[in-house]
N, C-alpha and C positions, 0 to 999 in steps of 0.2 A: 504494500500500500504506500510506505512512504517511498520508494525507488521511483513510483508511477507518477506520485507528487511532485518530485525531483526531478523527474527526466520531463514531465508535462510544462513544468515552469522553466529550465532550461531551456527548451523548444520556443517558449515566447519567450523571452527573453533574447536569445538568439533570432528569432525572428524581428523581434524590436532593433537590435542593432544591425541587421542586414536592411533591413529599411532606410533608418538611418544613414546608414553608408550608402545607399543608392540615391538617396536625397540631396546627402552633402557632395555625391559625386555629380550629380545631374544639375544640379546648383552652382558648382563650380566650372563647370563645362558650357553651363548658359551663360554664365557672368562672363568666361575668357571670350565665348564666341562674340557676347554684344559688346563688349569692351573691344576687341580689336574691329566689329564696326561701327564703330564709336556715339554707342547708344549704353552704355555701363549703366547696369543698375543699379538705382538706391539702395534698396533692399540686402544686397548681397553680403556686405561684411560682417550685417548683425545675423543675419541669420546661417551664415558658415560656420559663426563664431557659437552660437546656439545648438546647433547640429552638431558639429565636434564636441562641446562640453555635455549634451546628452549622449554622445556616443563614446565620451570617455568615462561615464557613470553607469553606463548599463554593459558595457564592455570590462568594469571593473567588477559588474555583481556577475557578470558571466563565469568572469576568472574565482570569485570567491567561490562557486556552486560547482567548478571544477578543483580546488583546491590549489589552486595554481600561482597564489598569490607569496607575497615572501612570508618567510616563514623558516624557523631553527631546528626542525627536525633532525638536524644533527644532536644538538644540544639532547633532545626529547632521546634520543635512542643510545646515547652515552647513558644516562641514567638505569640503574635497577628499575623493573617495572613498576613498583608501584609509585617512586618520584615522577617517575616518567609520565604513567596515568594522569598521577595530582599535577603537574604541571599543565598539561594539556587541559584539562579542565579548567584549572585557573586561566591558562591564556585562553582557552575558549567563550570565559565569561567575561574577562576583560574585553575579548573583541565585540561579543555580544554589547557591552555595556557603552564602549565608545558609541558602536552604529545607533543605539537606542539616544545618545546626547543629540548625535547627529542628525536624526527624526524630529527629534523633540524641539529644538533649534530650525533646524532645517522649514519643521510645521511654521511652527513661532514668524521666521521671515516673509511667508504668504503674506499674511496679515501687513505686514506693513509693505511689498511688492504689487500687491494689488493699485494701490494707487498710483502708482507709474506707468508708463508702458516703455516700449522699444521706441528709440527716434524715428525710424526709415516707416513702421508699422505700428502705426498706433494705436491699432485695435490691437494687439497682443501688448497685456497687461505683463505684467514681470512676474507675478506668480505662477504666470502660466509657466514662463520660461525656468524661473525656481523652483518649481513642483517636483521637477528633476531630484534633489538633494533628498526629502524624507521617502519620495518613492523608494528609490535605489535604495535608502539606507533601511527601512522596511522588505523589503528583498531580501537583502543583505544578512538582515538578522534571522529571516525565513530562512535563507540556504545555510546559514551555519547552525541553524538547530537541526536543519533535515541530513548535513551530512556532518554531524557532530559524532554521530556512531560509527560513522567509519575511522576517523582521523582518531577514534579511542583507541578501537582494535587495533590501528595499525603502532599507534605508542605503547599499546598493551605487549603489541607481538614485537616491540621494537626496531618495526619496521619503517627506515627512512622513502617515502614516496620518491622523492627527487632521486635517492642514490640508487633506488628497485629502478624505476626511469632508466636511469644512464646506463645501468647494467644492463639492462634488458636490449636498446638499443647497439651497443655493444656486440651482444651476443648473435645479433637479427646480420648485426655488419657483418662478424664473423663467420656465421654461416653462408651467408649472400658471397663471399668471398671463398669461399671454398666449392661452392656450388660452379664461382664462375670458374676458378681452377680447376677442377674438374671437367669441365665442361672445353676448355681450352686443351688439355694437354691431349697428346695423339693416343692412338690406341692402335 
């Protein structure tokens, strides 16, 4: 049940940032065309600049629902298991605890966003544009309780992700390399 939760929000979430990126690419592609025939749009620098800042916020909660974010998992796998555990818990709820400041703050600037807008677009209020910040960070705290259970077991097993990662890779090289020697030498 929770994997279905976590792979369904990922999927949007990634679907929100491939959006994005075809927006901020199609935006930037109209601006260079009408710019070099020199009709450049008003519009264009607030809202590249909007589009990149949402898509380096939901591109950031992508990377936390993958795990992929930094992180001392060295640290965590040098310890006996149960330091190892209790640490990861602790950093678990400190991380928990920032994104929740981050919400909470983030909500908090609506309120006073609301009254402004964009210069170029002045029907797009600022909270629109800052809604960005408690969404994500609401995510945020979603995926690190949905994959809080994995990131246990793997400190339980003192298992570093990053250093299983490189090995693995490694290993995929090493045999892709022998496949192709094999595959070269005569017979």
């Amino acid at each position: 049940m929770i994997a279905k939760i976590e792979k369904g929000l990922l999927w949007f979430i990634e679907t929100i940032c491939l959006a994005l990126l075809i927006a901020l690419a199609l935006s930037v592609v109209y601006a260079t065309t009408m710019r070099y025939l020199g009709a450049s749009p008003s519009w264009y620098d607030e809202i590249a600049s909007v589009l990149l800042a949402w898509l380096t916020y939901f591109g950031a909660t992508y990377a936390l629902f993958l795990r992929q974010h930094m992180s001392f998992g060295g640290i965590v796998t040098a310890l006996p298991k149960r330091a190892a555990v209790a640490l990861a818990i602790f950093s678990e709820f400190l991380v928990i605890a920032f994104l929740a400041v981050v919400a909470w703050y983030g909500n908090a600037v609506l309120a006073v966003a609301k009254w402004d807008s964009l210069l170029s677009i002045r029907w797009m209020s600022l909270d629109i544009v800052q809604s960005v910040i408690p969404i994500t960070a609401v995510l945020m705290i979603i995926g690190t309780f949905l994959t809080m259970p994995r990131a246990l077991r793997n400190a339980a097993a003192g298992i570093d992700v990053d250093h299983a990662e490189i090995e693995q890779a490694i290993a995929d090289a090493e045999r892709e390399n022998v496949a192709a020697t094999s595959k070269d030498e005569p017979k």
